[in-house]
C-alpha positions as CSV (number, residue, x, y, z in Angstrom):
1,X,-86.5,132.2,80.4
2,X,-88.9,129.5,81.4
3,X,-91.0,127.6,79.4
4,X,-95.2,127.9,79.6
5,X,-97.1,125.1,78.5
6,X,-100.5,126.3,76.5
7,X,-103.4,126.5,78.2
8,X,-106.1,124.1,76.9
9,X,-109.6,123.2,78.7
10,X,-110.0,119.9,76.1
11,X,-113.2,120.2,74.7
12,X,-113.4,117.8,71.6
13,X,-116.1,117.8,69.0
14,X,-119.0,116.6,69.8
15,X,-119.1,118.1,73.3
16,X,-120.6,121.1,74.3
17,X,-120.5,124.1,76.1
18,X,-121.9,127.8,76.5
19,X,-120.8,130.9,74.6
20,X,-120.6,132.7,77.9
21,X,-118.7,129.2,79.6
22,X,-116.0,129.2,76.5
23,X,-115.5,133.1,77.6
24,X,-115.0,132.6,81.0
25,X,-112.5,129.8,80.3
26,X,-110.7,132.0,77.2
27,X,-110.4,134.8,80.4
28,X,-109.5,132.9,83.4
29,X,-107.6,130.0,82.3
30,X,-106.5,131.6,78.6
31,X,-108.1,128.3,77.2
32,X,-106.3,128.2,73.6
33,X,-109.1,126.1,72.4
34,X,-111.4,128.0,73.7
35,X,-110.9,131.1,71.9
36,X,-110.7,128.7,68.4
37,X,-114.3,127.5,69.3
38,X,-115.3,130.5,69.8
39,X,-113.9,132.0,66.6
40,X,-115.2,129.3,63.8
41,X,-118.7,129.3,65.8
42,X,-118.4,133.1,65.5
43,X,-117.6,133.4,61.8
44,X,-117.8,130.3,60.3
45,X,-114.2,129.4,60.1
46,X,-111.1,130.2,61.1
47,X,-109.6,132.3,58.4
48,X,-112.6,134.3,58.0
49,X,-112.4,135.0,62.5
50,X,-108.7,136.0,62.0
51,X,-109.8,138.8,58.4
52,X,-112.7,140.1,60.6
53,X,-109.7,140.6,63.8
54,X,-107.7,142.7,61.3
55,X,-110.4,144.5,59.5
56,X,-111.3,145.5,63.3
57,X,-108.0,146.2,64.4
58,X,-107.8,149.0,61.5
59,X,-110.9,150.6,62.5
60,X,-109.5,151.2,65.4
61,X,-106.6,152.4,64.2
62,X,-104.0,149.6,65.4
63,X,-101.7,150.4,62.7
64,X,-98.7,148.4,64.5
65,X,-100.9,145.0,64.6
66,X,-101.5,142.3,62.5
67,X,-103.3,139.0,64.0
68,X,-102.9,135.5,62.3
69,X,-105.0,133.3,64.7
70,X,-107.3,133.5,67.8
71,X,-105.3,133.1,71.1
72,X,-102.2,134.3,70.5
73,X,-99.9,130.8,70.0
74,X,-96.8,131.1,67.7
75,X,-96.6,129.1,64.8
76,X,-94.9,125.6,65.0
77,X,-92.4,124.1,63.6
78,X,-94.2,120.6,63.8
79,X,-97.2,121.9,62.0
80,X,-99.1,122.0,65.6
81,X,-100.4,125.0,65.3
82,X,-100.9,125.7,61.8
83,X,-100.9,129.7,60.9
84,X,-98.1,130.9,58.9
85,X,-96.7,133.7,61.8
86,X,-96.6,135.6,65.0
87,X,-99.3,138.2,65.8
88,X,-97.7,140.8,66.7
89,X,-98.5,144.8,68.2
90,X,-97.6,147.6,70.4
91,X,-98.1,148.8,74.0
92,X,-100.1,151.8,71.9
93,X,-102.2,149.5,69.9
94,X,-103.1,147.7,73.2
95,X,-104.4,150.5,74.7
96,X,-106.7,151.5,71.6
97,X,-108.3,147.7,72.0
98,X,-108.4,148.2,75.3
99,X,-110.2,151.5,75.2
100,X,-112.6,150.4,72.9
101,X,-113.5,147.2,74.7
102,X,-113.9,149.0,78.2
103,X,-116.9,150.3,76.2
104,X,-119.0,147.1,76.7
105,X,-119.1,147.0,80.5
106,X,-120.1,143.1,80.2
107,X,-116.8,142.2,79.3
108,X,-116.2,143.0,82.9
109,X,-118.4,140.2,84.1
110,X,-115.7,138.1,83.0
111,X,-112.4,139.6,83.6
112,X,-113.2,140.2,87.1
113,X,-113.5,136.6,87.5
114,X,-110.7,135.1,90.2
115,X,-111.0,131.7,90.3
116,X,-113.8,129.3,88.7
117,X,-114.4,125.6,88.1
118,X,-114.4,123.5,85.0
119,X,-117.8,121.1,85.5
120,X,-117.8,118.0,83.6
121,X,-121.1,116.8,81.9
122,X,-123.0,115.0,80.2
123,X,-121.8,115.7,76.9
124,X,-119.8,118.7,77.5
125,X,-118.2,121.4,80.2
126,X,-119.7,124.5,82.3
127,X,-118.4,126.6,84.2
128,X,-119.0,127.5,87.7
129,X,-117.9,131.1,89.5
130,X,-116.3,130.7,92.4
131,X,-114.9,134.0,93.2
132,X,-115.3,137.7,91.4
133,X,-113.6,140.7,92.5
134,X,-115.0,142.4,95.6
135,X,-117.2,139.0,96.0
136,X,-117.3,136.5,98.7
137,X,-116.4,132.6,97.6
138,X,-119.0,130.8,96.8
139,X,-118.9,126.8,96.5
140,X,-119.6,124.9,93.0
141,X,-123.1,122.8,92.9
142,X,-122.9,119.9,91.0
143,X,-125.8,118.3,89.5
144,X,-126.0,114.0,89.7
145,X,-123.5,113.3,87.0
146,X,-121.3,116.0,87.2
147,X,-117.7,116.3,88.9
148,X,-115.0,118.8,89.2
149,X,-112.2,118.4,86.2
150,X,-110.2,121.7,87.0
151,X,-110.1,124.9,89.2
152,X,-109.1,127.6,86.7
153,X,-107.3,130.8,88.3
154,X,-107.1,133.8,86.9
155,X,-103.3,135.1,85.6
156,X,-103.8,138.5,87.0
157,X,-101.7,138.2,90.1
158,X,-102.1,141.8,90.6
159,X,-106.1,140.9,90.8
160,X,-105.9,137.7,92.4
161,X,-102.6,137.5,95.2
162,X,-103.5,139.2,98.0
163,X,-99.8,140.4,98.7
164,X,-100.2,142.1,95.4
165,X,-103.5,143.7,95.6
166,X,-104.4,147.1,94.6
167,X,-107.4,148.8,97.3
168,X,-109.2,151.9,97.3
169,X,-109.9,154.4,100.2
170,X,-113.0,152.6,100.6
171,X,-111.2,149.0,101.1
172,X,-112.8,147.9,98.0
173,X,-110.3,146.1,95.8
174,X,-109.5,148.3,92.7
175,X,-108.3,146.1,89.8
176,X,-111.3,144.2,87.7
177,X,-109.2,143.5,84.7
178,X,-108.0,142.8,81.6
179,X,-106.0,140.3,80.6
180,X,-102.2,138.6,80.9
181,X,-100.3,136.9,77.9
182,X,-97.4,134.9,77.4
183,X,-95.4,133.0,74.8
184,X,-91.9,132.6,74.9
185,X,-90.9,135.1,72.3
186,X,-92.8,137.4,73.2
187,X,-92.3,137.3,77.0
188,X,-94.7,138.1,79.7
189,X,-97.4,140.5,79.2
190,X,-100.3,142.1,80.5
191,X,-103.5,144.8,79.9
192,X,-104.6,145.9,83.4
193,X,-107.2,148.4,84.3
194,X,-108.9,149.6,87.7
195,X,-111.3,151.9,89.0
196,X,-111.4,154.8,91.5
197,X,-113.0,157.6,92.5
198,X,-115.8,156.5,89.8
199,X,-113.2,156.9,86.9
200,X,-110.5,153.7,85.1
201,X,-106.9,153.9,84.2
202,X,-105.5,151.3,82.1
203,X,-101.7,150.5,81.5
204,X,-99.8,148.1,79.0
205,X,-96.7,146.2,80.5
206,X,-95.7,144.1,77.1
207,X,-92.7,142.0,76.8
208,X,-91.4,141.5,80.5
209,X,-88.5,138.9,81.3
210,X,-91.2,137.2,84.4
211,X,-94.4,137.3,85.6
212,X,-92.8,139.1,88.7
213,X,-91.6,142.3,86.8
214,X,-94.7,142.3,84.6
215,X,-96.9,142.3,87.8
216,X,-94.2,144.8,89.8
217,X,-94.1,147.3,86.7
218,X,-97.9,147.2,86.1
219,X,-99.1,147.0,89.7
220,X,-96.6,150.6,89.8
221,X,-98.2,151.9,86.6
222,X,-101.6,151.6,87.8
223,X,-101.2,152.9,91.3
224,X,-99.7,156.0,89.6
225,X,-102.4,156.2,87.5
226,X,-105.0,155.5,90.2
227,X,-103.3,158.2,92.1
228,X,-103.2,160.5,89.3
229,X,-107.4,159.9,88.9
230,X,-108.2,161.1,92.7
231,X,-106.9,164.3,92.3
């Protein structure tokens, strides 16, 4: 199995940076920092971020989950990353968060997000959009001062690779979302979920040797479930 280095945008305190720029980097680039910003601005620290995750995860009846920090990162021998153990879940528990998330349609602003840039500024980051799903490029303007640091891609090859591409009848591309994961424990893994025919199907592929069976098994689950949706 190959090794993945984490994902990190490197903000350091001090800097700055948007609520919704912190979400498109958690999304596109699976900025580990990122989501810990975002959960100690959220809740006011860290451990109360990760009780509010589980207290949330029961309402919704995840029975099989149990989170112990914000992104996802196993716990390291060298102290690096600090929580005691894995999160861990289930295809089925998955789906529930997925379900229930796919109820605010604005999280779908930024999972359908291709490709983006990381803006340096003064005093912080921003990201610029580059390319949505169904959306023509567009080219980053930069404000005296600023400069390019990184082009962030989205990990949904299924969304982004245009051999591996899911369309409708009407030529419009059909996947918008939701997310890809990996650590090497856990293996590669991904929520994916597309439209047709004015209705979504969602499948889980968790735990996949590659990123090339996770994207052939879940480009074949949601095709079949696409297909299933037109009838």
């Amino acid at each position: 199995m190959n090794r993945c280095e984490a994902s990190w945008i490197g903000i350091k305190a001090g800097e700055s940076m948007t609520v919704r720029d912190l979400c498109l980097a958690l999304m596109v680039e699976s900025a580990n920092d990122a989501a810990i910003v975002l959960a100690v601005n959220s809740s006011g620290s860290f451990d109360d971020f990760v009780a509010k995750m589980n207290s949330r995860a029961a309402e919704l009846g995840m029975t099989r989950t149990r989170y112990y920090n914000p992104n996802g990162l196993p716990p390291n021998a060298a102290k690096k990353y600090p929580w005691k153990s894995f999160n861990v879940s289930t295809a089925g528990d998955q789906l529930k968060l997925a379900l229930a998330i796919l109820k605010m349609p604005e999280v779908l602003e930024f999972t359908s997000v291709k490709t983006c840039d990381l803006v340096r500024t003064v005093g912080g980051y921003r990201v610029s959009v580059t390319r949505r799903v169904n959306q023509p490029l567009r080219r980053t303007e930069l404000a005296p001062g600023e400069s390019i640091v990184k082009n962030l891609c989205n990990h949904n090859n299924v969304m982004v690779k245009d051999r591996q591409k899911i369309f409708n009848p009407d030529g419009r591309e059909a996947v918008d979302g939701l997310k890809t994961g990996y650590i090497d424990a856990g293996g590669s893994s991904v929520v994916i979920t597309a439209t047709r025919a004015g209705k979504r199907a969602v499948a889980v592929v968790l735990g996949s040797s590659s990123a090339k069976e996770r994207d052939e098994q879940a480009a074949r689950l949601i095709t079949d479930a696409l297909g299933a949706l037109a009838w």
